[in-house]
C-alpha positions as CSV (number, residue, x, y, z in Angstrom):
1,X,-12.0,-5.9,-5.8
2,X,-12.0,-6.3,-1.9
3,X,-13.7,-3.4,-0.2
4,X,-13.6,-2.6,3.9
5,X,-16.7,-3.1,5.4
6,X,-16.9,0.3,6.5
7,X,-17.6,2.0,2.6
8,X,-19.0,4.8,1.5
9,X,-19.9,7.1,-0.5
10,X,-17.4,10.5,-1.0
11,X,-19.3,13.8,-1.2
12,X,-17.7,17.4,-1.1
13,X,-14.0,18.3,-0.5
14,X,-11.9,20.1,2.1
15,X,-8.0,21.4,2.1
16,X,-6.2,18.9,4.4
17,X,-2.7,18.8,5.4
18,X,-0.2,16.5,3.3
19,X,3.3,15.3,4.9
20,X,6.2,14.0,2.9
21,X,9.7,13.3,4.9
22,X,11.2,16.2,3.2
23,X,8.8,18.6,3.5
24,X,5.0,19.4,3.7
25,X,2.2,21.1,1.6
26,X,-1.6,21.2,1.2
27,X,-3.8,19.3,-0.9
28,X,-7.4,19.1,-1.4
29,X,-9.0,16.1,-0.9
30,X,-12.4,14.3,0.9
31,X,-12.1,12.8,4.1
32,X,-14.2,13.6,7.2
33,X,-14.4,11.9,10.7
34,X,-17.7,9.8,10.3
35,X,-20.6,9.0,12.5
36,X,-20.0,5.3,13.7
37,X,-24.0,4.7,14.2
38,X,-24.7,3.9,10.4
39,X,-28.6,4.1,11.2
40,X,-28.0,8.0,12.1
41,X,-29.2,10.3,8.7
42,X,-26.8,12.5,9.2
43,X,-23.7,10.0,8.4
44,X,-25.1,9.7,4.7
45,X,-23.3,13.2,4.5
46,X,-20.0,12.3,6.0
47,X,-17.0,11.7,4.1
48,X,-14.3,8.9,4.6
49,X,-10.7,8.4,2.6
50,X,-10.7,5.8,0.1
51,X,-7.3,4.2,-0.8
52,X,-7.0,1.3,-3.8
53,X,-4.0,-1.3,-2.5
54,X,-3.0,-3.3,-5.3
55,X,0.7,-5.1,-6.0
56,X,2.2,-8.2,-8.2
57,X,0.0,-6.6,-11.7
58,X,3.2,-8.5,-13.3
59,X,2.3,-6.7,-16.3
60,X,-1.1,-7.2,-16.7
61,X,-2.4,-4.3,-18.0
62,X,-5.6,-4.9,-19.0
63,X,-6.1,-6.0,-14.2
64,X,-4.3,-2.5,-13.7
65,X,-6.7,-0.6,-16.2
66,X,-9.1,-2.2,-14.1
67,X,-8.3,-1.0,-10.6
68,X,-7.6,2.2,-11.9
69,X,-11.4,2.7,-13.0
70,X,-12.2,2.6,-9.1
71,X,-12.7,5.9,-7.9
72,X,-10.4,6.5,-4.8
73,X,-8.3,9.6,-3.5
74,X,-5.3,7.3,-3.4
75,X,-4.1,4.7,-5.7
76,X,-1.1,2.7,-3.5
77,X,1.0,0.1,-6.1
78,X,2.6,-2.2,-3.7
79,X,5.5,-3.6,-5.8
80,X,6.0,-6.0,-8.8
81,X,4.1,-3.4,-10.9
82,X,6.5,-5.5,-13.6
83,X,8.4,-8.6,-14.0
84,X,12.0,-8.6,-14.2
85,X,12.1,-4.7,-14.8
86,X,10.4,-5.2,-18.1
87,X,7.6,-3.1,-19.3
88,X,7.8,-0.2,-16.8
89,X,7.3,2.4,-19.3
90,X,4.0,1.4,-20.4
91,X,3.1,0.6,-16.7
92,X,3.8,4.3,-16.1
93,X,1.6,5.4,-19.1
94,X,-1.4,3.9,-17.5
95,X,-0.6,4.5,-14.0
96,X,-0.3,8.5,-15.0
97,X,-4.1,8.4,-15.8
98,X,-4.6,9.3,-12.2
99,X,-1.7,11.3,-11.9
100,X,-0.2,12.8,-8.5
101,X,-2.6,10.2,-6.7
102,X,-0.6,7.4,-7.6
103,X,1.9,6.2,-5.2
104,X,4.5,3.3,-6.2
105,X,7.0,1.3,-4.4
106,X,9.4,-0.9,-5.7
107,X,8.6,-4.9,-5.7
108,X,11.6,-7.5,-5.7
109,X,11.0,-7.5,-9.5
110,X,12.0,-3.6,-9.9
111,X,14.9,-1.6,-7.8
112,X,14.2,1.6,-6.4
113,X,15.9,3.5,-9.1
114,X,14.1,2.4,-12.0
115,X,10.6,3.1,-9.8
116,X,11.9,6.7,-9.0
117,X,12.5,7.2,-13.1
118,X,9.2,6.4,-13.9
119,X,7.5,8.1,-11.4
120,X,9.9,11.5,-12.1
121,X,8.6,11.1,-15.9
122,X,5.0,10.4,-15.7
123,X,4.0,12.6,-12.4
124,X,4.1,9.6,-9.9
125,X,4.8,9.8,-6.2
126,X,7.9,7.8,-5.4
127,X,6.9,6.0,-2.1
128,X,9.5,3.7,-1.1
129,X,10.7,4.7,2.8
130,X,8.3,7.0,2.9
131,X,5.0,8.7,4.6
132,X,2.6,10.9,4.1
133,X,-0.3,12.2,6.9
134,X,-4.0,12.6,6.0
135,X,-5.7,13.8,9.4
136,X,-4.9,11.8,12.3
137,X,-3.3,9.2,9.8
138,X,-0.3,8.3,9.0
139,X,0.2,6.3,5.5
140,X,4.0,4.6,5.2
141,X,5.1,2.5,2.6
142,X,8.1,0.0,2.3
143,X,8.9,-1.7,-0.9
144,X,11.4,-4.8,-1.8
145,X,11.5,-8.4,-0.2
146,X,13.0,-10.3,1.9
147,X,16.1,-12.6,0.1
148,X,14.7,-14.8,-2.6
149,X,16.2,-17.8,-4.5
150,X,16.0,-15.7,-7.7
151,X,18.7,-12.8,-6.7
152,X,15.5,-10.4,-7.9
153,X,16.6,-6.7,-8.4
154,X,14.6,-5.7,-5.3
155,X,15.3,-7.6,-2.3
156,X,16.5,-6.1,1.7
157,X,18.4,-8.0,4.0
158,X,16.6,-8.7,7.2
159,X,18.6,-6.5,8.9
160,X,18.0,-3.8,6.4
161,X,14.8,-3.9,6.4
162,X,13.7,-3.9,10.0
163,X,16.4,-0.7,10.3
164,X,13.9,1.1,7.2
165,X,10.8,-0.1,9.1
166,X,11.6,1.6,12.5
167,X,11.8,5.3,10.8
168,X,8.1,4.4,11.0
169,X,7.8,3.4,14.8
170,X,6.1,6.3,16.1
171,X,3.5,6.8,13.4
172,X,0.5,6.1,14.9
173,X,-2.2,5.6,13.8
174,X,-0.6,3.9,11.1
175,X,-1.4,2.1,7.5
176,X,1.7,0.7,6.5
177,X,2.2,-0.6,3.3
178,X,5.0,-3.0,2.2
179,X,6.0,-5.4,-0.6
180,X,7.2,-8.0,1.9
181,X,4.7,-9.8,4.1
182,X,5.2,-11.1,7.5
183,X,6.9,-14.3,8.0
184,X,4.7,-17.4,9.3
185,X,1.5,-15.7,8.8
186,X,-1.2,-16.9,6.3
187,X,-0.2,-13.7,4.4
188,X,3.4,-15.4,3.3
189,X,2.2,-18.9,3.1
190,X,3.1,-20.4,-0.5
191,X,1.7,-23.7,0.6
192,X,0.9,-26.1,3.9
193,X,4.0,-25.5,6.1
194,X,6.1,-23.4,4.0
195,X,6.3,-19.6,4.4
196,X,8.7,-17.1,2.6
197,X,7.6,-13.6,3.9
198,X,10.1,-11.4,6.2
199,X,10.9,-11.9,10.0
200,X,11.8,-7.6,10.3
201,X,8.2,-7.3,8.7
202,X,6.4,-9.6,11.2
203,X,8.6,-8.4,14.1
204,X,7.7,-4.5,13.2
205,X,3.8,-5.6,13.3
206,X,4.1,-7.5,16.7
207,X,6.0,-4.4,18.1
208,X,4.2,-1.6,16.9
209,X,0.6,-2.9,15.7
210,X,-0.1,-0.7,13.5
211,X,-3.9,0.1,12.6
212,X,-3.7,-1.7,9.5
213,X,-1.0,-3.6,7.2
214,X,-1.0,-4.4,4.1
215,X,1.5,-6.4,1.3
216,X,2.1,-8.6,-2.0
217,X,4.8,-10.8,-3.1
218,X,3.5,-14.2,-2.4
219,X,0.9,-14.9,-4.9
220,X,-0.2,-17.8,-3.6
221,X,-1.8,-15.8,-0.4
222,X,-3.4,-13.1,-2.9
223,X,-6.7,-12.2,-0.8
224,X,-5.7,-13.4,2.7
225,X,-6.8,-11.4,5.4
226,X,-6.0,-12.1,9.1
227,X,-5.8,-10.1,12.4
228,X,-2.3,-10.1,14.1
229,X,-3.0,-8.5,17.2
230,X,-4.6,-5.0,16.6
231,X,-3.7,-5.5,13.2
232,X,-6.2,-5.9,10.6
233,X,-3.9,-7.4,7.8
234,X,-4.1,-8.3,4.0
235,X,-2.2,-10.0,1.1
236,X,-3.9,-7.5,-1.8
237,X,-2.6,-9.1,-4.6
238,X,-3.8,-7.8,-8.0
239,X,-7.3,-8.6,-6.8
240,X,-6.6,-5.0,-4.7
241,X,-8.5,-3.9,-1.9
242,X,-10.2,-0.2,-1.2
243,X,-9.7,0.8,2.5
244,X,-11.8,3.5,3.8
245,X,-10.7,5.9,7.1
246,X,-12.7,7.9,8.7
């Protein structure tokens, strides 16, 4: 489990707004704006957001129980939760342990049908094209790939998936979350020289820069990190990574 370097530890909770496309409503959950002097006593007080990133579990159930022990006030699966659309009823069964925190999107390995299904029968948030606000950020998430040689159930044109990524060009600040990672990045690289992420995903990053990116798809890249611009950037893999906002 990959943690930012700016943890902590969640105390108390206050009623925050929560935005969906298609409408809005309250939750409660912790986040505060925190001190950025660690040395200061008062920051041990403070509160910051904590969302677990994970994608390609590939049904592994025994990794997802795993990340799912973590405590975090979101749980973001980033695509591939299964392979070839098998086993997505038990993945739902264990994702529903956290309930209306989890948020799924659809890998190339699932289309975004079968990910709405499960999420409509075991409480799950649907996340595919879609964004939420927490204070002053905005979460998006983007699921599918770019074209594979494997005609996969989920995969986007280029075209189509740079017109999904630019209902999210004025977000800001932004954490956006795709399947797809950018193309000719260490993020999409399967091996010296050869890259299979998405041009529309790397051209949205270089455009818009958002705060922080993160994806799946190429295993071979699980735990990559790199900065593309202002963009702090990660390949989360099932390893998974906990990201905490002030």
């Amino acid at each position: 489990m990959r943690q930012a370097a700016r943890g902590g530890l969640l105390a108390g909770r206050r009623t925050i707004e929560f935005r969906y496309d298609f409408g809005e409503f309250a939750v409660v959950l912790a986040h505060a704006r925190v001190c950025p002097t660690p040395s200061i006593p008062a920051c041990a007080t403070m509160q910051r957001l904590r969302l677990l990133i994970f994608s390609d579990i590939h049904n592994d159930w025994k990794t997802l129980d795993r990340l799912l022990s973590v405590e975090a006030d979101y749980y973001i699966a980033a695509g591939d939760q299964v392979t070839w659309s098998k086993g997505l009823e038990r993945c739902g069964e264990i994702l529903q342990t956290r309930g209306d925190r989890v948020y799924v999107l659809p890998g190339n390995h699932e289309s975004a049908g079968q990910v709405a299904g499960m999420c409509a029968r075991y409480g799950l948030h649907h996340f595919h094209e879609r964004h939420f606000q927490v204070g002053e950020w905005h979460i998006a998430g983007l699921g599918y790939s770019n074209p594979t040689p494997f005609n996969t159930p989920g995969e986007y044109s280029e075209p189509q998936l740079a017109d999904r990524l630019q209902r999210f060009a004025e977000l800001d600040p932004l954490v956006l979350v795709c399947h797809a990672p950018p193309y000719g990045t260490p993020l999409d690289q399967i091996r010296e020289g050869v890259h299979a992420g998405s041009t529309a995903v790397r051209d949205f990053i270089e455009k818009c820069q958002p705060g922080y990116f993160f994806c799946g798809h190429i295993h071979e890249a699980e735990g990559v990190s790199t900065q593309l611009g202002r963009t702090r950037a990660w390949n989360v893999g099932k390893a998974g990574y906990l990201l905490e906002l002030e």
